[in-house]
VEXDREN-2710 file (C-alpha; in Angstrom, 1 decimal):
% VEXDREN-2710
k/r/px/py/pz
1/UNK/-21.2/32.9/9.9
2/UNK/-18.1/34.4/9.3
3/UNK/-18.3/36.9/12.2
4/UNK/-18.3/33.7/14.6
5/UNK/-15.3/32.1/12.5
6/UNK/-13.4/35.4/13.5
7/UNK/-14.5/35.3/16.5
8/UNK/-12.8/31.7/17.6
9/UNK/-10.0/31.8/14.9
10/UNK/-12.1/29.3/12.2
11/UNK/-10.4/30.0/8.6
12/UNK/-12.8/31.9/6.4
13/UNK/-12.2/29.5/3.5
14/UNK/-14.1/26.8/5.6
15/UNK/-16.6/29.0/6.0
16/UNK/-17.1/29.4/2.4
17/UNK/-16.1/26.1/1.0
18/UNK/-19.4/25.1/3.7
19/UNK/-21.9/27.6/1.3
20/UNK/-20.3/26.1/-1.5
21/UNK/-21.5/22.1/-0.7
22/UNK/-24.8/24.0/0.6
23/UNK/-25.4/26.0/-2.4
24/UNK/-23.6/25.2/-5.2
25/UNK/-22.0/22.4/-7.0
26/UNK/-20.3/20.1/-4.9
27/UNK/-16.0/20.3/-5.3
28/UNK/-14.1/17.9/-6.5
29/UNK/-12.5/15.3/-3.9
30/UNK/-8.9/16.7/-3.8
31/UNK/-10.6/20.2/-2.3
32/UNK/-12.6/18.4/-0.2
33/UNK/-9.4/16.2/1.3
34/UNK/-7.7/19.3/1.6
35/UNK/-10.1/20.7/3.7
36/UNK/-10.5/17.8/6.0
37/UNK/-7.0/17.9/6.5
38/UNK/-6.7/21.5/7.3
39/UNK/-9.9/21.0/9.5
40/UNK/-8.3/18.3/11.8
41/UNK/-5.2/20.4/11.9
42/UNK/-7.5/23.4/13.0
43/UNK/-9.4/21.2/15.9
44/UNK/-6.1/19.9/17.2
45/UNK/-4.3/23.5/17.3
46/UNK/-7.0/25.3/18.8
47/UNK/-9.6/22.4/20.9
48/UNK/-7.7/18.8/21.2
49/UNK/-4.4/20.2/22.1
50/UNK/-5.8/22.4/24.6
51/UNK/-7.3/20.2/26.2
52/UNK/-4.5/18.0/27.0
53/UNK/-3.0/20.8/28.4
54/UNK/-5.7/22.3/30.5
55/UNK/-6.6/18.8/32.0
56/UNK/-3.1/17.2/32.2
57/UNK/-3.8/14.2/30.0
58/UNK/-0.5/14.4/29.0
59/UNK/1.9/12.3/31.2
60/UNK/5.0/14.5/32.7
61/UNK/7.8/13.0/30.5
62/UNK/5.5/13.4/27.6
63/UNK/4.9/16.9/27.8
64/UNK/8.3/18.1/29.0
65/UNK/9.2/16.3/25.2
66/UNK/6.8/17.8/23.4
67/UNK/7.3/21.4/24.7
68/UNK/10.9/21.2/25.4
69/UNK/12.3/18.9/23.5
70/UNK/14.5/17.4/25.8
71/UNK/15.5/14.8/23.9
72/UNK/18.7/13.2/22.5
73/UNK/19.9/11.1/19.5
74/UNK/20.9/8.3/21.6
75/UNK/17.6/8.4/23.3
76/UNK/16.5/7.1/19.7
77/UNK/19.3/5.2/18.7
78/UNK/19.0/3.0/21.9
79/UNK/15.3/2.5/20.8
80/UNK/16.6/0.7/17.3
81/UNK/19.4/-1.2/19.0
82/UNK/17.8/-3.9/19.2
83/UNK/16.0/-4.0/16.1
84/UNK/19.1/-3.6/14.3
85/UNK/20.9/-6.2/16.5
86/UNK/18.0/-8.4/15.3
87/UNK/18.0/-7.9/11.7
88/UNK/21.8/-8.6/12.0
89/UNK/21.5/-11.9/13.1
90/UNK/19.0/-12.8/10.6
91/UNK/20.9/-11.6/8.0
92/UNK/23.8/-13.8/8.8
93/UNK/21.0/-16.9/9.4
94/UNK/19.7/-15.9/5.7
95/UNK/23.8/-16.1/4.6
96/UNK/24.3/-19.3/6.0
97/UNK/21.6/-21.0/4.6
98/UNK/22.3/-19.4/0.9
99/UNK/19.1/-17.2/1.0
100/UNK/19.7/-13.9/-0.8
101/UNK/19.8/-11.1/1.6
102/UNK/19.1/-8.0/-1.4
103/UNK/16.6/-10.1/-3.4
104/UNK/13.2/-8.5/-4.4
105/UNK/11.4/-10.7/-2.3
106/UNK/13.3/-9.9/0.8
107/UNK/12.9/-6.2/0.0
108/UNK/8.8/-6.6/0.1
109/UNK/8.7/-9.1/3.2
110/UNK/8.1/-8.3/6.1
111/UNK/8.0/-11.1/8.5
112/UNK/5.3/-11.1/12.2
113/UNK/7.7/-10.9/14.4
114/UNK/9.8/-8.4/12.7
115/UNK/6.6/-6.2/12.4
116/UNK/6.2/-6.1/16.0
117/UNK/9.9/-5.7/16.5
118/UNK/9.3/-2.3/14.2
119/UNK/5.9/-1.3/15.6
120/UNK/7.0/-1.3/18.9
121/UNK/10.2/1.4/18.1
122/UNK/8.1/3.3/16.5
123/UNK/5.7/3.7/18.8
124/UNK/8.5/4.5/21.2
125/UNK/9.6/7.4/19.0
126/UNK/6.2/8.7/18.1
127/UNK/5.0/8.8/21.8
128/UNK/8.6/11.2/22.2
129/UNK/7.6/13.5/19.3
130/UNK/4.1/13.9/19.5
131/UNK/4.2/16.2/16.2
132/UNK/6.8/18.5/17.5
133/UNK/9.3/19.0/14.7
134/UNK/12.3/19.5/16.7
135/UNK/11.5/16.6/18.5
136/UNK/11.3/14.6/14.5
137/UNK/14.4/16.8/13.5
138/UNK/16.4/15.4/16.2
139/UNK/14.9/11.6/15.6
140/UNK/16.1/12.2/11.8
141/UNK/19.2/13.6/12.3
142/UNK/20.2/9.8/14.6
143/UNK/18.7/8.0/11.8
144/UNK/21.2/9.8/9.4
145/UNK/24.4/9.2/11.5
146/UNK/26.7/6.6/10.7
147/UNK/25.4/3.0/11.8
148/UNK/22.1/3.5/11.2
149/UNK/20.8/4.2/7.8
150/UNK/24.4/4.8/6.7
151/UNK/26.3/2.0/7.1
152/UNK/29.6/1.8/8.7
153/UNK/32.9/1.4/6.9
154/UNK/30.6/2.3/3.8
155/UNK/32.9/2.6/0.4
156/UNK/32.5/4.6/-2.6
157/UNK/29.8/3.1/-5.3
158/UNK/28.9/0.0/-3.0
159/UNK/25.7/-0.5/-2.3
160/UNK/23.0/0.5/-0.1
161/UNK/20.4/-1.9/-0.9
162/UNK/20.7/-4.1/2.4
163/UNK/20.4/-0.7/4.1
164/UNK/17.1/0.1/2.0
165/UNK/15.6/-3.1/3.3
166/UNK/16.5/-2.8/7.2
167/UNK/15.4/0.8/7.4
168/UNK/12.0/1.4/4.7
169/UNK/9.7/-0.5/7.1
170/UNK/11.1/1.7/9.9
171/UNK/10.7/5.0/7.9
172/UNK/7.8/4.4/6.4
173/UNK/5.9/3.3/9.6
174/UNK/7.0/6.7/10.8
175/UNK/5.8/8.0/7.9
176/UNK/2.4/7.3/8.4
177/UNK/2.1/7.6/11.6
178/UNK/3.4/11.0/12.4
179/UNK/3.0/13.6/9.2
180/UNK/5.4/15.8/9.3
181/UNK/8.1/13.4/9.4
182/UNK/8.9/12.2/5.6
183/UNK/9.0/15.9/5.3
184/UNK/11.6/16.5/8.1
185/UNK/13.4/13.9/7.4
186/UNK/13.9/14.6/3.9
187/UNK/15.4/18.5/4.9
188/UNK/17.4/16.3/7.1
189/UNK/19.0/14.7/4.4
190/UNK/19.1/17.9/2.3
191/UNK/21.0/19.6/4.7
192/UNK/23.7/17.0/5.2
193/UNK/24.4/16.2/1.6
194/UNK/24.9/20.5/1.3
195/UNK/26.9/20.7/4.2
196/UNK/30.7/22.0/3.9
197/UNK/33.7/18.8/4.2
198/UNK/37.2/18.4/5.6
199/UNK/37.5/15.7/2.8
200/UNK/37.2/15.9/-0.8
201/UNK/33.3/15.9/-1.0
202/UNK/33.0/14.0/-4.7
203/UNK/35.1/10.7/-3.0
204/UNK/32.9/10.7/0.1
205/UNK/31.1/7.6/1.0
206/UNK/29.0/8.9/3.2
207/UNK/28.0/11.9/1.0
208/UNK/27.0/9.8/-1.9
209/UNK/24.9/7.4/0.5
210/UNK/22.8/10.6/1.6
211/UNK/22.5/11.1/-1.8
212/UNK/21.2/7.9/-2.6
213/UNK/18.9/8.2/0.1
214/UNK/17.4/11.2/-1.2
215/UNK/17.1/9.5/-4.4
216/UNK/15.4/6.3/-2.6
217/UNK/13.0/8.1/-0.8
218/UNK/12.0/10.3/-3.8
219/UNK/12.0/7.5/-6.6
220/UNK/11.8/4.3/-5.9
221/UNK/8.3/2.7/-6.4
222/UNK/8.5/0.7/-3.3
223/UNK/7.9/4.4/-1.5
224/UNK/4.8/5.9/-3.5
225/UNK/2.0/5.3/-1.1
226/UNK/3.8/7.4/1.7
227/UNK/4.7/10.2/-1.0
228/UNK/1.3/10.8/-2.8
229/UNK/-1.2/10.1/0.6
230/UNK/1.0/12.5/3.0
231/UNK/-2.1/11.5/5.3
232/UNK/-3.3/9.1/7.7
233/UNK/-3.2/5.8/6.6
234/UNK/-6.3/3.7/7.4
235/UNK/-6.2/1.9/11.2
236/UNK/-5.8/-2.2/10.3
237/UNK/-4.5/-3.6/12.8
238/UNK/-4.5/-2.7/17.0
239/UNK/-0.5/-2.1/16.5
240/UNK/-1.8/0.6/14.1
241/UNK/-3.9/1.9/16.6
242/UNK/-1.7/2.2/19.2
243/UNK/0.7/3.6/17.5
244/UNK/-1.8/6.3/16.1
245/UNK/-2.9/6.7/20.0
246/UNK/0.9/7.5/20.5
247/UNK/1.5/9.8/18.1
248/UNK/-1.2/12.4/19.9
249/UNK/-3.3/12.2/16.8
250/UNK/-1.3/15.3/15.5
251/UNK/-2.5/16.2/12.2
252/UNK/0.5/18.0/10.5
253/UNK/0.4/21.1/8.9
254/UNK/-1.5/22.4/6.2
255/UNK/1.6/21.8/3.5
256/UNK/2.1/18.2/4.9
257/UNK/-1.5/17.2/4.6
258/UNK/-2.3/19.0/1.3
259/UNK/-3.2/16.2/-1.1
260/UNK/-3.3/19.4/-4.0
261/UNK/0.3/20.6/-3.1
262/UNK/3.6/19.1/-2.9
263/UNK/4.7/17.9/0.8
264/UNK/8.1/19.4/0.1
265/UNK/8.9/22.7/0.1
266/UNK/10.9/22.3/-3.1
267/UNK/12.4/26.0/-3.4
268/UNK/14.1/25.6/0.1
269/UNK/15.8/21.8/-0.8
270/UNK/17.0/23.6/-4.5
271/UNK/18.0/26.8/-2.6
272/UNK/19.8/24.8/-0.4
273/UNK/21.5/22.5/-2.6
274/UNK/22.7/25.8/-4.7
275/UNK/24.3/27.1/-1.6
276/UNK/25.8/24.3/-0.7
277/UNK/27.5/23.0/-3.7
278/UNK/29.5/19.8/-4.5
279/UNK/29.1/16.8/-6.5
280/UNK/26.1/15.3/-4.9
281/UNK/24.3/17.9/-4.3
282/UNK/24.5/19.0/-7.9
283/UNK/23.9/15.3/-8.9
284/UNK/20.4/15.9/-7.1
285/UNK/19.2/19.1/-8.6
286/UNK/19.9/17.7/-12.3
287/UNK/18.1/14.9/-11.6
288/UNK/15.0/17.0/-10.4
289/UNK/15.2/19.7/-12.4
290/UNK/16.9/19.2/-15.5
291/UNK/16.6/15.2/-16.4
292/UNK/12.5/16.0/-16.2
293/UNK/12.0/12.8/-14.0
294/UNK/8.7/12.6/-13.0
295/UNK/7.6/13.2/-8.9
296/UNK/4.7/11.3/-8.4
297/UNK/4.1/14.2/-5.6
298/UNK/3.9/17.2/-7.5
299/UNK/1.4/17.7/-9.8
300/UNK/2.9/18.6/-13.5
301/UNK/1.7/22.2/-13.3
302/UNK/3.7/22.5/-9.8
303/UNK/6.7/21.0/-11.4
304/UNK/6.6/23.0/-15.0
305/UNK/7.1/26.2/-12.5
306/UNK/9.4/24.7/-10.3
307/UNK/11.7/24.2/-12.9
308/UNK/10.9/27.6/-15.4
309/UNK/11.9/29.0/-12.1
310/UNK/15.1/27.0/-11.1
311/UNK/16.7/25.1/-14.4
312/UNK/19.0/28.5/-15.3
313/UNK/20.7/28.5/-11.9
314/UNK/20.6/25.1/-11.8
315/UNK/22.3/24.5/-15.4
316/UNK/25.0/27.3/-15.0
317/UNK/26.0/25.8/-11.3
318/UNK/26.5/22.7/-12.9
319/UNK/28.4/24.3/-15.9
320/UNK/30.2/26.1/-13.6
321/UNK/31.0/22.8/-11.3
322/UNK/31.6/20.4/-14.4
323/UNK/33.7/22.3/-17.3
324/UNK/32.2/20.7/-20.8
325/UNK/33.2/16.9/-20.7
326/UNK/34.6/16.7/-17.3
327/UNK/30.5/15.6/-16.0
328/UNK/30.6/12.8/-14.4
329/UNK/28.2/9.6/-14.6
330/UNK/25.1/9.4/-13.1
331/UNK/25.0/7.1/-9.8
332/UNK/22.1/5.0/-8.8
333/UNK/21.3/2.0/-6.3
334/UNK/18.0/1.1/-7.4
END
């Protein structure tokens, strides 16, 4: 059996993790989900993908996107115009009639039509990126411009909690529905907070809103599901369906599926966060590495090492950044 694995490319683990259910005890569910996983990434690389491509399934535009990645940002902002257009107007409706707009309850509702309003972007912007990553990297970095999921005329230490609830149906539909995205987008947002200003970095508005995303997306309960599964969410619905039908069925990779590893790679985000140092960024890798906050992600053997490997760096940046008494107070939105 494992000459024929070599011979059309099958991983040799599968080949033995197969004796092992034969033969011995059965493994636990975790190695089990992990194989399934990498299996369905394995048939799409090497049988479903081809055959799109040898029988021209595909539609022109779609493959041209998928392979090319002719794509732009306004391409996906024009998708959530109107979206955005509509949340606006029921945000001032909600004013007028003295609802809350940031109350808990609006936060976890989700109303029909605005479901369809979301399901139909995102199946828009799934059926553009088909898995390709450059095609998601491109999609992430629109979401992150200003207007979007940063708001405009944004100040320093106001809040983002209206902007949590117009864009966490909208990221975490993506989420589901095409893997590698959560992952993208959250390199996304790495790499803007660690990129180099004109302006004085620590009195940004914008810089501490990434921030605050990054902290969202990590933290906040409301976004557990789409951090621990990292797989396909269960089809309940036809919109589901069709927007699983759009997304190619791409699988993700093996670190994106992994249900026994984190979905981040966590030494690129610190790395990256070192090299590009300010107040935020800083802010970030103290709250993951020293503070010992808990990500519901990474197992606690996974995060003992990450920060034995990481908390000196990380401590004498921050030393280095914030002479003794001049650290400033943690900021939070939740």
């Amino acid at each position: 059996m494992y000459e024929i694995a070599e011979e059309i490319g099958l991983p040799a683990s599968f080949v033995e993790l197969r004796h092992a259910v034969t033969h011995d005890e059965l493994p636990s569910v975790t190695v089990l989900r992990h194989a399934v996983n990498r299996s369905l990434a394995w048939l799409w690389d090497h049988y479903w993908q081809r055959i799109d491509e040898e029988t021209g399934l595909l539609k022109d535009d779609e493959t041209s996107t998928s392979n090319d990645v002719q794509v732009s940002k306004e391409t996906f902002k024009d998708i959530f115009r109107p979206y955005i257009k509509w949340k606006i107007k029921q945000a001032r409706e909600k004013k007028e009639s003295g609802e809350q707009i940031g109350s808990s309850k609006a936060m976890n509702s989700t109303t029909s039509q605005e479901k369809e309003m979301i399901d139909r972007a995102c199946r828009r912007c799934v059926r553009i990126c088909r898995g390709n990553t450059k095609a998601m990297a491109v999609l992430a970095s629109a979401l992150l411009d200003t207007r979007l999921m940063i708001p405009a005329n944004r100040t320093l230490r106001s809040s983002l909690t209206a902007a949590f609830q117009l864009w966490d149906p909208i990221l975490k539909t993506l989420a589901i529905h095409q893997l590698p995205f959560l992952k993208t987008l959250v390199s996304e947002v790495v790499r803007r907070l660690s990129l180099p200003s004109e302006v004085d970095v620590d009195l940004d508005p914008t810089y501490e809103a990434i921030y605050l995303w990054l902290q969202h997306i990590l933290y906040d309960l409301n976004w557990t599901s789409c951090r621990r599964s990292r797989g396909r969410h269960p089809v309940t619905s036809k919109d589901d369906l069709e927007i699983r039908e759009a997304s190619g069925e791409e699988p993700g990779d093996d670190a994106a599926n992994s249900r026994n590893a984190d979905f981040l790679d966590w030494d690129s985000i610190i790395a990256a966060c070192l090299n590009g140092q300010n107040k935020w960024s800083l802010r970030f890798l103290e709250m993951v590495v020293l503070d010992g906050r808990k990500i519901d992600s990474m197992s606690k053997e996974q995060r003992d090492e990450m920060c034995h490997d990481w908390a000196d760096l990380v401590r004498r940046a921050l030393e280095e950044r914030f002479p003794a008494g001049a650290m400033p107070p943690a900021v939070t939105d939740e």
